[in-house]
N, C-alpha and C positions, 0 to 999 in steps of 0.2 A: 472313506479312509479312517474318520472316527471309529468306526464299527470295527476296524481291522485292529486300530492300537488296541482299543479295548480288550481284543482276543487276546493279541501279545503280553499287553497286563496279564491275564486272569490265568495265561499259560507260565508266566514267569512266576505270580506269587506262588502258581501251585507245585514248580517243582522247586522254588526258594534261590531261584538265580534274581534278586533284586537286591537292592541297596539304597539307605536313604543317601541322600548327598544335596552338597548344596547346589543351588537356579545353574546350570549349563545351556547355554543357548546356541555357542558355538561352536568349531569343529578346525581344528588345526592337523590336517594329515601327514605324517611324515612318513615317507617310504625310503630306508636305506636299501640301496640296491646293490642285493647279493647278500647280505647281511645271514650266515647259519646262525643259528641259535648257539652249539655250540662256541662258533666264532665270538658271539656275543660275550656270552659266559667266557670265555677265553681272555678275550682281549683286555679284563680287569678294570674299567674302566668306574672310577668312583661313582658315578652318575647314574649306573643299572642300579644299586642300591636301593637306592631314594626311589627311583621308577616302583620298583618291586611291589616296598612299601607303600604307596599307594592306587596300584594299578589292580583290572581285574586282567588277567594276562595268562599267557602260555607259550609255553618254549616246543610245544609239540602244536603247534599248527601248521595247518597243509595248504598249499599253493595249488593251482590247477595244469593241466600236463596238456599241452609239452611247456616245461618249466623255463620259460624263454621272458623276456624282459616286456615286449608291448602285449602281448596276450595274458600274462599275468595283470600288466596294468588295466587293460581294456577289462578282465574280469572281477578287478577290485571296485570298479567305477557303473559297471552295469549288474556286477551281482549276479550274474552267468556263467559256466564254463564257456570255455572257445569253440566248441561245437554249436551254440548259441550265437553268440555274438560275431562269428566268423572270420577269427583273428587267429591263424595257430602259426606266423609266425613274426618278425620285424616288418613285416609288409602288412599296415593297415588296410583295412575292409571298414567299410560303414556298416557301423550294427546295425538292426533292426526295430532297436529299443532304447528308450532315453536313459543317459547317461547322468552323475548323478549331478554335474554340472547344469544340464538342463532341468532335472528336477527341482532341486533349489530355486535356481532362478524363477522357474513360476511359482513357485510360493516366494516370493518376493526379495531373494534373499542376494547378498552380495557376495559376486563366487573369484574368488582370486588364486591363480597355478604359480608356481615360479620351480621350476626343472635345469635339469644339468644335461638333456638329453632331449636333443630337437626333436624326436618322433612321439614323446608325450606331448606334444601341439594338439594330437590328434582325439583327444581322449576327450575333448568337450566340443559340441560344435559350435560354430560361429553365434556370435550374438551370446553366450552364455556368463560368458565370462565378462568381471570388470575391468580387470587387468590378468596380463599370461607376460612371465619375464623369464627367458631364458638366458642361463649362463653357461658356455657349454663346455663340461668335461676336455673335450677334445683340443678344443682351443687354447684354454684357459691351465689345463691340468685339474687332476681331481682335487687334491686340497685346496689349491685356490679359488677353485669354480665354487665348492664346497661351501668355502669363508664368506667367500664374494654374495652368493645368493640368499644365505644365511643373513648377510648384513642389509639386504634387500625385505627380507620379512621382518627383523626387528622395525627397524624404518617404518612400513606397514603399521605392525601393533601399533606402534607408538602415537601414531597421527590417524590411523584410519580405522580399525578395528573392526574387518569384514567378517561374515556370517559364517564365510569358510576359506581357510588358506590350506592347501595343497601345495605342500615344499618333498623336493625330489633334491635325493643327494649320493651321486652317482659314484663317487671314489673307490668304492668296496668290491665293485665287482669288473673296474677298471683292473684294477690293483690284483682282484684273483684271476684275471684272465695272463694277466702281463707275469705273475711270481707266484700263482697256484692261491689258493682257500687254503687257510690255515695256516699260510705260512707266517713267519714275521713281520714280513710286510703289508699282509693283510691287516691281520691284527692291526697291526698299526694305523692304518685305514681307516676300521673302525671306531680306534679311541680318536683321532681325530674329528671324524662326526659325532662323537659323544660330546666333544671340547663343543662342537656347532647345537648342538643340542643344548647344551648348558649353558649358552649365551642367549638361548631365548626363552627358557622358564621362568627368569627373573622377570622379563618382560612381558608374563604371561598374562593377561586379565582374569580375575578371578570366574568369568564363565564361559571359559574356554575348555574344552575336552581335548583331551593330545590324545591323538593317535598314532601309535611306533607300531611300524611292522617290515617286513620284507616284502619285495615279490618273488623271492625266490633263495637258494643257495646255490651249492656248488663243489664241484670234486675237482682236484686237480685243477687245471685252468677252462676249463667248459663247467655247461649245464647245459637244460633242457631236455631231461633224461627222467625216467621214475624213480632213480635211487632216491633214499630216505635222504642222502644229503643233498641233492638238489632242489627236493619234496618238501621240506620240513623247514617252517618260519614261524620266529616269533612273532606273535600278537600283542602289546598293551595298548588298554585303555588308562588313562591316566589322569587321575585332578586331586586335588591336596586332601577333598575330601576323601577319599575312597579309600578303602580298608582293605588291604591285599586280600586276591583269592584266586586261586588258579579257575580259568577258564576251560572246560574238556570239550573236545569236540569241534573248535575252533577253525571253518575254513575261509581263504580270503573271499570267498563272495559274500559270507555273511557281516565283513567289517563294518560295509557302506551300512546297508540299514539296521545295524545295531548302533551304529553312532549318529545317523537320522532320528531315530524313536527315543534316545538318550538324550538328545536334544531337543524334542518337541516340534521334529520336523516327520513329514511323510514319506514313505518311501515309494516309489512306486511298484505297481500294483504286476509289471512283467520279472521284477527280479525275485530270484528262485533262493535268494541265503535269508536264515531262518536269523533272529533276531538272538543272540547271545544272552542280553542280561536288561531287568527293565530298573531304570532311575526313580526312585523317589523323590521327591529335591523337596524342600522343607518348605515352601508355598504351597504345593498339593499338599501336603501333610496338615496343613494348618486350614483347609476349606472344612 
């Protein structure tokens, strides 16, 4: 796997997708669910700003079809489409290949979930995880469940400060099925998770990597469909170092191990998304 990063270096300097930045060791995922990119841009929310500016990111990235919520996740996680991993639709299937829950964990690393949506249980197998806290949309309502699980990962930071947290926050695509995508209420949706977002970068540790993206969009009150708005999600990679640049080409199976090799972790050797962008962090710099 030495021999692999190496590749991924020598192919990143040579088309110039790198960046020096400062030691990232960790990996903070967030998935807003349902989240268009438009919506995003839409919803005004002060907080996309500051992302921009420091993220390498895109507003035209692509999900995998059928654009449905556990087959998205399952191939943000194993870095496969769903003809791989054999998920295509809320009815999980045991993949075939490790997840990247289980990846981490054998390199030693401490893996923690916390979801708004009990069928992401499913996404790491037993034994991988340190902790998995579910707060659930359904129960609770989307902006509470939202708030709630959000003040579950602060808590976290604050006293535990694990290798990878995995926060799902489910409101947006609650919200577009129940009063449509795009409407006001969406929107609104969205700036409320922006509000959940902005209560945890303060508490961020300086060698954390945020990862914001979607697993999906949405038309009218459905998805799971090819159109470009079910299709199309944004991507950022995010840390105070990094110097905005739009990302091209961007799809979700390539998040997982672009933000593994950005961190100085492995990806493993079955998943099929190509590595995005490579880190320089100013300790290699100085060997």
């Amino acid at each position: 796997m030495d021999r692999l990063r190496k590749i991924f270096t020598i192919l990143m300097i040579l088309t110039g997708i790198t960046c020096e930045a400062a030691e990232m060791k960790k990996i903070i995922l967030i998935v807003v669910d349902g989240m268009r990119p438009d919506g995003m841009i839409s919803c005004g929310h002060p907080l996309i700003g500051q992302l921009k500016k420091h993220s390498f990111y895109t507003f035209r990235g692509r999900t995998v079809f059928p654009s449905v919520t556990l087959p998205c996740h399952l191939s943000l996680f194993h870095s496969v489409p769903p003809e791989i991993h054999g998920t295509i639709d809320n009815k999980f299937v045991l993949p075939p290949l490790p997840g990247a829950g289980e990846v981490m964990k054998k390199q030693g690393k401490e893996v923690m979930f916390f979801y708004n949506w009990a069928e992401l249980r499913d996404l790491a197998r037993p034994d991988s995880l340190k902790r998995s806290v579910l707060i659930s949309s359904h129960d609770y309502g989307g902006k509470a469940a939202a708030q709630m699980i959000t003040d579950e990962v602060i808590r976290v930071l604050k006293k535990e400060q694990p290798d990878f947290i995995f926060l799902h926050l489910d409101q947006p695509d609650g919200v577009g099925h129940e009063h449509y995508w795009m409407t006001e209420e969406y929107l609104q949706a969205l700036r409320d998770c922006f509000d959940c977002i902005g209560r945890i970068i303060p508490v961020l540790p300086e060698d954390y990597l945020l990862v914001l993206l979607s697993d999906h969009g949405g038309h009218r009150g459905r998805h799971g469909t090819e159109l470009p708005e079910d299709m199309t999600i944004p991507v950022f990679f995010y840390h105070s170092s990094l110097v905005s640049r739009e990302l091209p080409g961007a799809n979700i199976i390539d998040v997982m191990p672009t933000a593994l090799v950005a961190t100085g972790m492995e990806p493993d050797r079955a998943w099929q998304g190509k590595v995005l962008f490579q880190t320089i962090n100013h300790k290699e710099k100085e060997k």
